[in-house]
N, C-alpha and C positions, 0 to 999 in steps of 0.2 A: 331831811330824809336821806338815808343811809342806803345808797346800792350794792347791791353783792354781786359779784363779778361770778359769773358762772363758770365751771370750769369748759375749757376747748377740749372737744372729743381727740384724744391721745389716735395718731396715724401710726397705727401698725408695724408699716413698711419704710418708715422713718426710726423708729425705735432703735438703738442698736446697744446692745449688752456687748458685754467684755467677748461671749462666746463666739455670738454672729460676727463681731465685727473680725475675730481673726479670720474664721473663716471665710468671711468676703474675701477678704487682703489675700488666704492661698486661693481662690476660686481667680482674682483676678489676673492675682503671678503667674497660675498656669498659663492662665488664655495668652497671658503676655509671653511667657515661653513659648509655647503654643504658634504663636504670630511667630516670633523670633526664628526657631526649628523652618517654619515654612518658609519665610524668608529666604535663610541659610538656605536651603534644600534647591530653590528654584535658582538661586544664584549658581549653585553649582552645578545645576542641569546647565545653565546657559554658557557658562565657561567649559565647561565639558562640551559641548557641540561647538564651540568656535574650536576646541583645539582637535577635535575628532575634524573637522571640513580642513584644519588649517595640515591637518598629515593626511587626508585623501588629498588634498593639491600637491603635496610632496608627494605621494606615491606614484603620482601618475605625472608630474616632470621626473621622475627617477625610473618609469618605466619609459618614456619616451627617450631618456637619455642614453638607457643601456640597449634598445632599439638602433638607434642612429649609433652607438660604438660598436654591438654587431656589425651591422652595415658595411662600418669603414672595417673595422678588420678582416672583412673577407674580402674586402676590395684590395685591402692592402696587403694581402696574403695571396694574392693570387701567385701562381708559376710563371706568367707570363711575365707580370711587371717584375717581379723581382729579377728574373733572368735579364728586362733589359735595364733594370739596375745595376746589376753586377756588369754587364759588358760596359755601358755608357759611365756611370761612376767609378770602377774601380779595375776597367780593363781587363776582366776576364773574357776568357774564351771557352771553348766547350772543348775540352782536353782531345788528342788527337789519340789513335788504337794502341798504338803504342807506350802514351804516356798513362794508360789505363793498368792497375793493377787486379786482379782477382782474387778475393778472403776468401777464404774454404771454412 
């Protein structure tokens, strides 16, 4: 006795012709570009906020530094100390009436 193999019912969604199967292969390239783009995108959000926090910490020691160099410059500009700079360093005196001249 002679059996005949019956045919197996053909699955659809296995199937693949010359046409579907490029178009899988772009369907799945996009998604991988797709992935890729998103990737790329969220990396440079995240490098972007480290170098955005890394120059507000430099803005604000560069504000606190020209703070304290105000400070000193008006400390160090006062009239007072420079006058007794001038007497103690370099032996000035406060000119007498006579050594005083008058510009017109």
């Amino acid at each position: 006795m002679l059996q005949t193999l019956t045919p197996v019912a053909r699955m659809h969604w296995l199937s693949f012709r010359r046409g579907s199967l490029s178009g899988l292969f772009v369907l799945i390239a996009a998604f991988f570009l797709l992935g890729l783009f998103s990737v790329w995108t969220r990396l440079t959000v995240i490098n972007l906020e480290y170098e955005l926090a890394r120059l507000d910490s430099r803005q604000r020691e560069q504000t606190q530094l020209a703070a304290h160099l105000e400070l000193e410059e008006s400390t160090l500009s006062q009239p007072r100390r420079i006058e007794e700079l001038a007497r103690r360093q370099l032996g000035l005196q406060r000119p007498e009436p006579h050594q005083m001249v008058l510009v017109e």
